[in-house]
mmCIF file as gemmi writes it, N, C-alpha and C atoms, coordinates in Angstrom:
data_model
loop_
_atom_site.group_PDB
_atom_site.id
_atom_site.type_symbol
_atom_site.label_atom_id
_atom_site.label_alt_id
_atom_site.label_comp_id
_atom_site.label_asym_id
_atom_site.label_entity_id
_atom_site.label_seq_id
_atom_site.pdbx_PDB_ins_code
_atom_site.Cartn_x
_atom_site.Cartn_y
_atom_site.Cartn_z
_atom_site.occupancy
_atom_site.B_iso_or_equiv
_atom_site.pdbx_formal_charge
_atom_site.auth_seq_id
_atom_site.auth_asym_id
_atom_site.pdbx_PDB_model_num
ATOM 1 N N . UNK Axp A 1 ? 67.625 93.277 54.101 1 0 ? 1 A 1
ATOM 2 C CA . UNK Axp A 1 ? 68.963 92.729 54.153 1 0 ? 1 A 1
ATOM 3 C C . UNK Axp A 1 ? 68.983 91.625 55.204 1 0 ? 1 A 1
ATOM 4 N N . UNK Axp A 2 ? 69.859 90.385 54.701 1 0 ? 2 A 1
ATOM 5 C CA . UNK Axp A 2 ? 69.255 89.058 55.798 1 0 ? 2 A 1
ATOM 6 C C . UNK Axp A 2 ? 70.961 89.484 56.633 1 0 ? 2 A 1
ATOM 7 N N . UNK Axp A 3 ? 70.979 88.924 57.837 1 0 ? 3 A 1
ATOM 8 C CA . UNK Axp A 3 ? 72.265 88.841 58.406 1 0 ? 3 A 1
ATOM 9 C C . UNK Axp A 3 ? 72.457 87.002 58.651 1 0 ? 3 A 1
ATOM 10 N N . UNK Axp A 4 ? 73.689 87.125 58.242 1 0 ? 4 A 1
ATOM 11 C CA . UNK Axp A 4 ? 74.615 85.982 57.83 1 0 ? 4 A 1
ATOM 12 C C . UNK Axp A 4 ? 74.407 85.36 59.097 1 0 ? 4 A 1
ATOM 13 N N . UNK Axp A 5 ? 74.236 84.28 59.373 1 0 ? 5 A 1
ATOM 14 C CA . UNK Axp A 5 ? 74.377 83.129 60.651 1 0 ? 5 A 1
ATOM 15 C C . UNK Axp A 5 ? 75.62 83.643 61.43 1 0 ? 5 A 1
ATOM 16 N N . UNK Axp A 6 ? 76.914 83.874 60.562 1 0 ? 6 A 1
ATOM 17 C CA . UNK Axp A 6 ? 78.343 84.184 61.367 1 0 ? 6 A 1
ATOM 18 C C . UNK Axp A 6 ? 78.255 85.687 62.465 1 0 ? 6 A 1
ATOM 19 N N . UNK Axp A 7 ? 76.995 86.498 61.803 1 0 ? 7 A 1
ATOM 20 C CA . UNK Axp A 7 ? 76.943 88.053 62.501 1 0 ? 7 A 1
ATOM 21 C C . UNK Axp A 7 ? 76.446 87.706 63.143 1 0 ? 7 A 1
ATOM 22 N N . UNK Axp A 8 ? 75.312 86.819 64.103 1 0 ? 8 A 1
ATOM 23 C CA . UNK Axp A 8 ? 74.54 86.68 64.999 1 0 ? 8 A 1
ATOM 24 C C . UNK Axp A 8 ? 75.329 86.046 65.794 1 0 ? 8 A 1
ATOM 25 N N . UNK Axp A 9 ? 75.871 85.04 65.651 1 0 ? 9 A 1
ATOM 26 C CA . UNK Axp A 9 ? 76.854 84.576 66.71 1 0 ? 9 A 1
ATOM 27 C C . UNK Axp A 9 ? 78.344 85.437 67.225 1 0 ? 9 A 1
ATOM 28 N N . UNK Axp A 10 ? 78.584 86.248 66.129 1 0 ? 10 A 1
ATOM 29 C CA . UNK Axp A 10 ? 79.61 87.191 67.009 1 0 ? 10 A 1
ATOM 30 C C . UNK Axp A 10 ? 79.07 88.07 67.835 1 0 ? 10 A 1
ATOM 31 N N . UNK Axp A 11 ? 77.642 88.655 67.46 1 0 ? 11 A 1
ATOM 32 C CA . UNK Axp A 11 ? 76.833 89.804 68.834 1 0 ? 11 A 1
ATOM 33 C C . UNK Axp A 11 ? 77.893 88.817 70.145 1 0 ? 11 A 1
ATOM 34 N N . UNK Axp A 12 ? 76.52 87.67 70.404 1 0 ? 12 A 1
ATOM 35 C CA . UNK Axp A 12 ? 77.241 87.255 71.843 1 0 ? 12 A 1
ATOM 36 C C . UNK Axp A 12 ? 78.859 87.278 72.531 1 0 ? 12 A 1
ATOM 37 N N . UNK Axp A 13 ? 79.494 87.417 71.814 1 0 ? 13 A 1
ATOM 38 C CA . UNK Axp A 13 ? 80.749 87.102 72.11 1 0 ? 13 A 1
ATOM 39 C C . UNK Axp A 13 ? 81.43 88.718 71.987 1 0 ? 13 A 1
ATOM 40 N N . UNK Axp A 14 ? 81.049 89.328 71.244 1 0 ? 14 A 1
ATOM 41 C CA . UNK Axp A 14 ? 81.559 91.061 71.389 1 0 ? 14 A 1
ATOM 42 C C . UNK Axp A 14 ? 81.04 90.87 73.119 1 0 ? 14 A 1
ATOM 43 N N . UNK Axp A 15 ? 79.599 90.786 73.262 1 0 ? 15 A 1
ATOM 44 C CA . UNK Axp A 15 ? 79.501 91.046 74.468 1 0 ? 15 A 1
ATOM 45 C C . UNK Axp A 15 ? 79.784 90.959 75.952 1 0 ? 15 A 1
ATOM 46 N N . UNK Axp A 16 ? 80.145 89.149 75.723 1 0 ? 16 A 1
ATOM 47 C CA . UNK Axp A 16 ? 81.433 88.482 76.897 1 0 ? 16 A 1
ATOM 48 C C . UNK Axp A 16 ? 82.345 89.43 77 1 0 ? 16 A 1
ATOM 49 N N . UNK Axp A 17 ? 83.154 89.757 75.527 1 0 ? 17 A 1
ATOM 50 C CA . UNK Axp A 17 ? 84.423 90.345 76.051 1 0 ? 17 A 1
ATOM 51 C C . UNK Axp A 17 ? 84.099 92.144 76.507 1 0 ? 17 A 1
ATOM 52 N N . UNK Axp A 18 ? 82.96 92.62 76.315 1 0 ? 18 A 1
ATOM 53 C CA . UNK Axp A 18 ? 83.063 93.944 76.775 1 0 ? 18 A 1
ATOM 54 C C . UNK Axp A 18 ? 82.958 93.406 78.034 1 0 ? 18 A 1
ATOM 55 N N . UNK Axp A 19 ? 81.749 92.958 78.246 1 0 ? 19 A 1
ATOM 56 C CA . UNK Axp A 19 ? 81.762 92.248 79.816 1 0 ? 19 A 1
ATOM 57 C C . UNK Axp A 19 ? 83.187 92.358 80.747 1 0 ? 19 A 1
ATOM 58 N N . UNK Axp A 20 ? 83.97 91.413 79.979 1 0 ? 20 A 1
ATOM 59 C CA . UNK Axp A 20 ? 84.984 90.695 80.708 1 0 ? 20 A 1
ATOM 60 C C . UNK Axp A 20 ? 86.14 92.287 80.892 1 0 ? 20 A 1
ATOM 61 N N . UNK Axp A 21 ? 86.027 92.741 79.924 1 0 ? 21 A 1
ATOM 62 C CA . UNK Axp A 21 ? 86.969 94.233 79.632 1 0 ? 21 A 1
ATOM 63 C C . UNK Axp A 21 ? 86.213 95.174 80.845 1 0 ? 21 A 1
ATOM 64 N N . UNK Axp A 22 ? 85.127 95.499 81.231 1 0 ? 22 A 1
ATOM 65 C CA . UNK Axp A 22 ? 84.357 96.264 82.118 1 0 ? 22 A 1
ATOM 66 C C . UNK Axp A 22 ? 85.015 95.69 83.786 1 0 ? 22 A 1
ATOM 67 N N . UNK Axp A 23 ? 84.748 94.736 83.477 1 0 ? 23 A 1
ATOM 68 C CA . UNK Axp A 23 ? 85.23 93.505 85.074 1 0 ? 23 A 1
ATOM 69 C C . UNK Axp A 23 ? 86.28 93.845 85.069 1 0 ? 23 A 1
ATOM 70 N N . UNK Axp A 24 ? 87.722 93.819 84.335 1 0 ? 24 A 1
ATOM 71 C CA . UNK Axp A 24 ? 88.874 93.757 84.635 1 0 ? 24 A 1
ATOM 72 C C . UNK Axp A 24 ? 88.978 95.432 84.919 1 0 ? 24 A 1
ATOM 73 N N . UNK Axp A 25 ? 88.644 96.392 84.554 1 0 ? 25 A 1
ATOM 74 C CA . UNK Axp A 25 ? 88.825 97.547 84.41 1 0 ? 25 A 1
ATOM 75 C C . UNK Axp A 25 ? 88.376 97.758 86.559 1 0 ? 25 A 1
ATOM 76 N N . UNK Axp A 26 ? 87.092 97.479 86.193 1 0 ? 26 A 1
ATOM 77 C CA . UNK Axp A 26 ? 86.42 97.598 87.954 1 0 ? 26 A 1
ATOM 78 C C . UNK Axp A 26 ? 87.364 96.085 89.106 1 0 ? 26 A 1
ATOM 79 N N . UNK Axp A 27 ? 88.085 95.627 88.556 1 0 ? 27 A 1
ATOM 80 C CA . UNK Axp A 27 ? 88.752 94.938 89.026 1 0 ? 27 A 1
ATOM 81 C C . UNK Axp A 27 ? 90.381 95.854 89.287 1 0 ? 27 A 1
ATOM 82 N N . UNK Axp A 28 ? 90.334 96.593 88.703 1 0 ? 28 A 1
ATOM 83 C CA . UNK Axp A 28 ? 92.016 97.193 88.504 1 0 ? 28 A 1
ATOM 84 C C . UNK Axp A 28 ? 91.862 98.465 89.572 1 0 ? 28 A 1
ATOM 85 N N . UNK Axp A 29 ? 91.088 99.119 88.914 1 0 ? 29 A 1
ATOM 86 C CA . UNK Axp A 29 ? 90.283 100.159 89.951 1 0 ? 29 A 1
ATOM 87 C C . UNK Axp A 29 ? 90.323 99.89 91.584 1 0 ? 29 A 1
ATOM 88 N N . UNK Axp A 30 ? 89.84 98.365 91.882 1 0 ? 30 A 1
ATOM 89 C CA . UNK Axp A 30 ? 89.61 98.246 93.186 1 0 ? 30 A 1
ATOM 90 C C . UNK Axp A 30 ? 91.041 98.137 93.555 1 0 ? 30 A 1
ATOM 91 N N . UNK Axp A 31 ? 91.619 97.215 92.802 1 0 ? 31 A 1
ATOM 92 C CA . UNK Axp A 31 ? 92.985 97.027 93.543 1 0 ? 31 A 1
ATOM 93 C C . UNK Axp A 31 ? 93.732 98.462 93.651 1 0 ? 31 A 1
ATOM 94 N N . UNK Axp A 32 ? 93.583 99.325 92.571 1 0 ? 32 A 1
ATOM 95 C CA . UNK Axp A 32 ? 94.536 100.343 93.074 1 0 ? 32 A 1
ATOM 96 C C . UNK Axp A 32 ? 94.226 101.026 94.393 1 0 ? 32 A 1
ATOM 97 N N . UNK Axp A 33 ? 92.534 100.945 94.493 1 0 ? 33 A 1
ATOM 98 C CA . UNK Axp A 33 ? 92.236 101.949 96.042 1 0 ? 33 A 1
ATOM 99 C C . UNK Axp A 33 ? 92.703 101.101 96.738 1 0 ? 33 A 1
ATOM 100 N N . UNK Axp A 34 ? 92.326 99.914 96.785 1 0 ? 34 A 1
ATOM 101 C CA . UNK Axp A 34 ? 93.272 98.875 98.371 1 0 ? 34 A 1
ATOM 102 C C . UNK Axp A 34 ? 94.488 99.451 98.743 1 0 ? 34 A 1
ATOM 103 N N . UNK Axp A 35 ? 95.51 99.401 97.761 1 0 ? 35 A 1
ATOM 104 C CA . UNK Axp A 35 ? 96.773 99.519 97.597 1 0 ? 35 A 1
ATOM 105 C C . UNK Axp A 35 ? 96.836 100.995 98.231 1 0 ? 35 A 1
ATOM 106 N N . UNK Axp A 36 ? 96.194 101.574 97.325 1 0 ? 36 A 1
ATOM 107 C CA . UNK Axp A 36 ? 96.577 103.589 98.199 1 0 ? 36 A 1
ATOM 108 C C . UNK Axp A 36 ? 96.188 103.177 99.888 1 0 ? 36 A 1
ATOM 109 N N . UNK Axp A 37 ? 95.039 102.611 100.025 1 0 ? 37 A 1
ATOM 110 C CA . UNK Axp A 37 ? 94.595 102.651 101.384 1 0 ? 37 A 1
ATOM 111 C C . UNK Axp A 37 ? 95.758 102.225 102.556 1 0 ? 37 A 1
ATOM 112 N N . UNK Axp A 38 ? 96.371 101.188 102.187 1 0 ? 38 A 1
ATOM 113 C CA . UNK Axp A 38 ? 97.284 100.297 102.437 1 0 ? 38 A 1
ATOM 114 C C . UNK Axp A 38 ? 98.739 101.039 102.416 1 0 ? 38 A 1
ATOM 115 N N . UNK Axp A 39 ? 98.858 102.097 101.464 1 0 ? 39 A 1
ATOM 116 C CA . UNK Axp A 39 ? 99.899 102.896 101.711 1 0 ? 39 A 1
ATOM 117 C C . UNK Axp A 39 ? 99.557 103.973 102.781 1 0 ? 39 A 1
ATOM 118 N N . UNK Axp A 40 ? 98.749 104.48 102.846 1 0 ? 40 A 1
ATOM 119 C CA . UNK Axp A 40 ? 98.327 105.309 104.143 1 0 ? 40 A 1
ATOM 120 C C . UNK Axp A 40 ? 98.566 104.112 105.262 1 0 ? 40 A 1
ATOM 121 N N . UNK Axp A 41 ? 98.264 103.47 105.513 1 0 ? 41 A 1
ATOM 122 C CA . UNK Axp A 41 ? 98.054 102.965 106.683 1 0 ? 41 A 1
ATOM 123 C C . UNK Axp A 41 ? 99.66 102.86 106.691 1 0 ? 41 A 1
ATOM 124 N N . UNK Axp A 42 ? 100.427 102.493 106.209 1 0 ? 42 A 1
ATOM 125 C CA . UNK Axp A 42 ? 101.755 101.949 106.269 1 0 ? 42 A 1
ATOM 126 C C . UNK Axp A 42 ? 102.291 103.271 106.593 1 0 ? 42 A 1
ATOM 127 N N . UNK Axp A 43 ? 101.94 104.544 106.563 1 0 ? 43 A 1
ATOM 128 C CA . UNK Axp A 43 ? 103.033 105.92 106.524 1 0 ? 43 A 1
ATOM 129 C C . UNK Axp A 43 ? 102.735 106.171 107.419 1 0 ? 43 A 1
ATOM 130 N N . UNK Axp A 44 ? 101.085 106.092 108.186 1 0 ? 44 A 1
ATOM 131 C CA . UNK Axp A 44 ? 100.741 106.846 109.35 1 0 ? 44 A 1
ATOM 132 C C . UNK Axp A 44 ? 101.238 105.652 110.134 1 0 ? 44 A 1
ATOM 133 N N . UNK Axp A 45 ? 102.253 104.308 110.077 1 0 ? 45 A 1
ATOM 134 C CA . UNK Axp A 45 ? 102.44 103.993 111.011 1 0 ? 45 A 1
ATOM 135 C C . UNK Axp A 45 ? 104.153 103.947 111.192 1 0 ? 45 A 1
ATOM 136 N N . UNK Axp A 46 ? 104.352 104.28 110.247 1 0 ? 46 A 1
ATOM 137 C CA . UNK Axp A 46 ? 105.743 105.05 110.281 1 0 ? 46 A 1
ATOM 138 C C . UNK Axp A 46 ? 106.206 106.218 110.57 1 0 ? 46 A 1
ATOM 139 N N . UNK Axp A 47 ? 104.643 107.219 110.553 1 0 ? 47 A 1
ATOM 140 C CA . UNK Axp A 47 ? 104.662 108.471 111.178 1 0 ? 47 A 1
ATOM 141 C C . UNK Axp A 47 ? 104.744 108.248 112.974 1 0 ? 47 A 1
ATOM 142 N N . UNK Axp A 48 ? 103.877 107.117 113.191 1 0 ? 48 A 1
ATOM 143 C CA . UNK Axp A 48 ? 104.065 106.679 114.815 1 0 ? 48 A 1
ATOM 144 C C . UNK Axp A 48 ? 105.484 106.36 115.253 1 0 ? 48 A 1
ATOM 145 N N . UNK Axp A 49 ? 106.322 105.995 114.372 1 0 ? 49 A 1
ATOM 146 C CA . UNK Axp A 49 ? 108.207 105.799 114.842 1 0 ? 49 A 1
ATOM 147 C C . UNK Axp A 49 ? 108.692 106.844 114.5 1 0 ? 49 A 1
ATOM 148 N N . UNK Axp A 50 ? 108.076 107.653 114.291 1 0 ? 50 A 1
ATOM 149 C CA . UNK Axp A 50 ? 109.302 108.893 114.12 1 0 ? 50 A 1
ATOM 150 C C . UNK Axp A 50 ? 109.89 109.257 115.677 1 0 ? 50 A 1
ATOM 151 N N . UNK Axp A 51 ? 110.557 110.182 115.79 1 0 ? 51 A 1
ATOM 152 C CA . UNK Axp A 51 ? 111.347 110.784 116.953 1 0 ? 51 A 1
ATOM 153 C C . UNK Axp A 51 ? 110.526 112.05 116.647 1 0 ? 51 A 1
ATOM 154 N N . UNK Axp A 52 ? 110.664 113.069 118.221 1 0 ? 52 A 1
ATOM 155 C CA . UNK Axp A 52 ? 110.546 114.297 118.13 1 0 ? 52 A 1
ATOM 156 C C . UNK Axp A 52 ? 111.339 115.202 116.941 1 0 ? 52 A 1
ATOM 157 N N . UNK Axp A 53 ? 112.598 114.395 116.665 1 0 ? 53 A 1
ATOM 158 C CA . UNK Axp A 53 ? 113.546 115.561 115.971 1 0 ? 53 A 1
ATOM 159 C C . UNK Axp A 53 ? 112.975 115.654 114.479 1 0 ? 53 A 1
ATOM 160 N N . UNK Axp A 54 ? 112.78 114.323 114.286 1 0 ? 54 A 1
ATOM 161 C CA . UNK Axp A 54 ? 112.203 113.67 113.304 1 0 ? 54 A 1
ATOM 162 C C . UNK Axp A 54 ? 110.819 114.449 112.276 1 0 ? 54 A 1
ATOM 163 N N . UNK Axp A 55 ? 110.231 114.451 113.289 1 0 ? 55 A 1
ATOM 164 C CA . UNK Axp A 55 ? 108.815 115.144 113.018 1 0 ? 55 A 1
ATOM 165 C C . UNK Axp A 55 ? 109.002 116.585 113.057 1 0 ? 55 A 1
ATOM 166 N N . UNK Axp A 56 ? 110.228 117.295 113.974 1 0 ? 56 A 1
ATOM 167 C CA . UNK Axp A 56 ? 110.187 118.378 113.7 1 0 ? 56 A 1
ATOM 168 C C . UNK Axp A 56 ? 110.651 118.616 112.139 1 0 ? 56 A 1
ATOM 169 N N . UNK Axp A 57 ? 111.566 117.64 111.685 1 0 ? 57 A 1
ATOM 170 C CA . UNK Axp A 57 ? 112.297 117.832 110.239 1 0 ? 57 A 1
ATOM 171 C C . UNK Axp A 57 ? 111.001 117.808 109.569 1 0 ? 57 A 1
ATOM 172 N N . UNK Axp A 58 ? 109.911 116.927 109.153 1 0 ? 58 A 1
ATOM 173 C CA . UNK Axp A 58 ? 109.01 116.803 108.436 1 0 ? 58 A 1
ATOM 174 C C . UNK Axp A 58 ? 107.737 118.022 108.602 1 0 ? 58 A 1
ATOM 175 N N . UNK Axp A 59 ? 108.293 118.815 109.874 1 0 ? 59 A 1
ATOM 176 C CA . UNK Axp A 59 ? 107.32 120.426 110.342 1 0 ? 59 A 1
ATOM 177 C C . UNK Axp A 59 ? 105.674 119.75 111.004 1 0 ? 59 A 1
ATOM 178 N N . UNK Axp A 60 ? 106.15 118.836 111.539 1 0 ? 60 A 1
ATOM 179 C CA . UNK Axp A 60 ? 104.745 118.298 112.708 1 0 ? 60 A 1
ATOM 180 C C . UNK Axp A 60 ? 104.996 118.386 114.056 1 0 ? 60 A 1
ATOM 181 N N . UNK Axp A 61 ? 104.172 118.751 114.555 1 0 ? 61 A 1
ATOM 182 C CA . UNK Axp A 61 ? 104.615 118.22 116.279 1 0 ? 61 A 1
ATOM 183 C C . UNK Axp A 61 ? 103.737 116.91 116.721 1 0 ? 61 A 1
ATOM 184 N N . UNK Axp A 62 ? 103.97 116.481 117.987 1 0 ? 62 A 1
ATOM 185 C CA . UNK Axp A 62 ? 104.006 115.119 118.111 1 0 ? 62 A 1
ATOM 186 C C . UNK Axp A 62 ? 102.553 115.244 118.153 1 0 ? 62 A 1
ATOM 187 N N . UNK Axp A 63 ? 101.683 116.287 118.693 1 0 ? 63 A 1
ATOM 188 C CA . UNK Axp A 63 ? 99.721 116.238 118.366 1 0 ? 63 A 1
ATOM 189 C C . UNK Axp A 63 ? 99.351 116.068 117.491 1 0 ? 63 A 1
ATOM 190 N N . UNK Axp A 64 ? 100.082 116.7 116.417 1 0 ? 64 A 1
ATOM 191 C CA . UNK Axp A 64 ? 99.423 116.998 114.926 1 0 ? 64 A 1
ATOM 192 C C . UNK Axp A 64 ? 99.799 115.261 114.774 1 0 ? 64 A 1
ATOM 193 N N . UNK Axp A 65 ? 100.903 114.476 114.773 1 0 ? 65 A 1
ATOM 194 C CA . UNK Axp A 65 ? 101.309 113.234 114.264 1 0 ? 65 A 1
ATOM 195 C C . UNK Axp A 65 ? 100.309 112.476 114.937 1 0 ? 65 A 1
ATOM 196 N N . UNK Axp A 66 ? 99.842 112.127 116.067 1 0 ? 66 A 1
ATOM 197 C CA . UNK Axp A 66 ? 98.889 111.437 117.169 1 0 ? 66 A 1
ATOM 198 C C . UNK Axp A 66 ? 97.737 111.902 116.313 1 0 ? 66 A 1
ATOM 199 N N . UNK Axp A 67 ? 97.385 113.024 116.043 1 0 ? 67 A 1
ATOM 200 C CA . UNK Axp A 67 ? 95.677 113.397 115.152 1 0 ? 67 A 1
ATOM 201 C C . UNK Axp A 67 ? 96.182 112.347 113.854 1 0 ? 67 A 1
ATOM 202 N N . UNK Axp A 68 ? 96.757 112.402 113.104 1 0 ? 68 A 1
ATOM 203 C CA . UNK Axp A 68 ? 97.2 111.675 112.032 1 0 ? 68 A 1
ATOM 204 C C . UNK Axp A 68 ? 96.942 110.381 112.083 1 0 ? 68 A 1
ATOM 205 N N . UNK Axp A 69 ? 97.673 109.954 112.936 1 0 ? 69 A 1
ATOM 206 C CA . UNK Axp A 69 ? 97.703 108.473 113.38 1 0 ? 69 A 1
ATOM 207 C C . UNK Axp A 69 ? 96.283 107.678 113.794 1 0 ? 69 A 1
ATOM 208 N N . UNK Axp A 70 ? 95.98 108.656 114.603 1 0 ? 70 A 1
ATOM 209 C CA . UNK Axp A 70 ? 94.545 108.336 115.239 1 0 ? 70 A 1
ATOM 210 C C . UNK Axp A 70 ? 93.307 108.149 114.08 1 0 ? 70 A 1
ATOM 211 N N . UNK Axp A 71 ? 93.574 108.665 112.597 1 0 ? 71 A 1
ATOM 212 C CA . UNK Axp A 71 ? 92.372 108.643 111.726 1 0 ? 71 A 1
ATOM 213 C C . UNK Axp A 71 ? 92.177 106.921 111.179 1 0 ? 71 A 1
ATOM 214 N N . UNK Axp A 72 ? 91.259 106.848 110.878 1 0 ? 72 A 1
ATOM 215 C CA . UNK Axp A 72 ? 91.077 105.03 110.33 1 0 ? 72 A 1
ATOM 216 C C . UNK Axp A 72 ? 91.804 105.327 108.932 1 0 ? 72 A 1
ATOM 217 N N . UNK Axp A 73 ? 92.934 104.387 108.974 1 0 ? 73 A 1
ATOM 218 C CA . UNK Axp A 73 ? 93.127 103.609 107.819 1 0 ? 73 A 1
ATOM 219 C C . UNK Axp A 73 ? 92.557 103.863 106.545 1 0 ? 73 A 1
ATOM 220 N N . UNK Axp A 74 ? 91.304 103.276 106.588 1 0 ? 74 A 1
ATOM 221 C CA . UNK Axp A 74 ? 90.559 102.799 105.316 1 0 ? 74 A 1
ATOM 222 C C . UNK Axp A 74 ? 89.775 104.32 104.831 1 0 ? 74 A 1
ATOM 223 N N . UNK Axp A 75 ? 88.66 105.081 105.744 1 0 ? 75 A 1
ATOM 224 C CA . UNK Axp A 75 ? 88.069 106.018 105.884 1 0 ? 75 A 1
ATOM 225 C C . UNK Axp A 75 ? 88.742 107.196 105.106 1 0 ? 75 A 1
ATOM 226 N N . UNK Axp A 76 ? 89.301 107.623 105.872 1 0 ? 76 A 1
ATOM 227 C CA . UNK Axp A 76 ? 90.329 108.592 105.436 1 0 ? 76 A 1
ATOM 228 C C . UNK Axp A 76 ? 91.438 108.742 104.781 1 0 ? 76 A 1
């Protein structure tokens, strides 16, 4: 069975777009971990303005909030 000139030239181009579909996927992926990371960092520094009364409402005391605070950002 011969394959048509038109089937050989679509291989390449299925393959760009899985390509390009793989990239955007590992592209979406990254942005969402930034974003979570970036929300931690933003709470544990809103956990740093709380008040004593504050933190007692949320059931922390001000060590446990300081251990919190104190972890990296990104890491954890």
């Amino acid at each position: 069975m011969a394959m048509e000139l038109s089937e050989t030239l679509e291989t390449p181009r299925d393959i760009v777009r899985s390509n390009i579909r793989r990239t955007a996927r590992w592209g979406r992926l990254l942005l969402a971990t930034i974003e979570h990371r970036l929300e931690k960092r933003r709470s544990r520094r809103t956990l740093c303005e709380l008040t004593d009364d504050e933190l007692c409402d949320v059931g922390l005391t001000r060590a446990e909030a300081k251990a919190e605070i104190s972890k990296s950002w990104f890491w954890s």
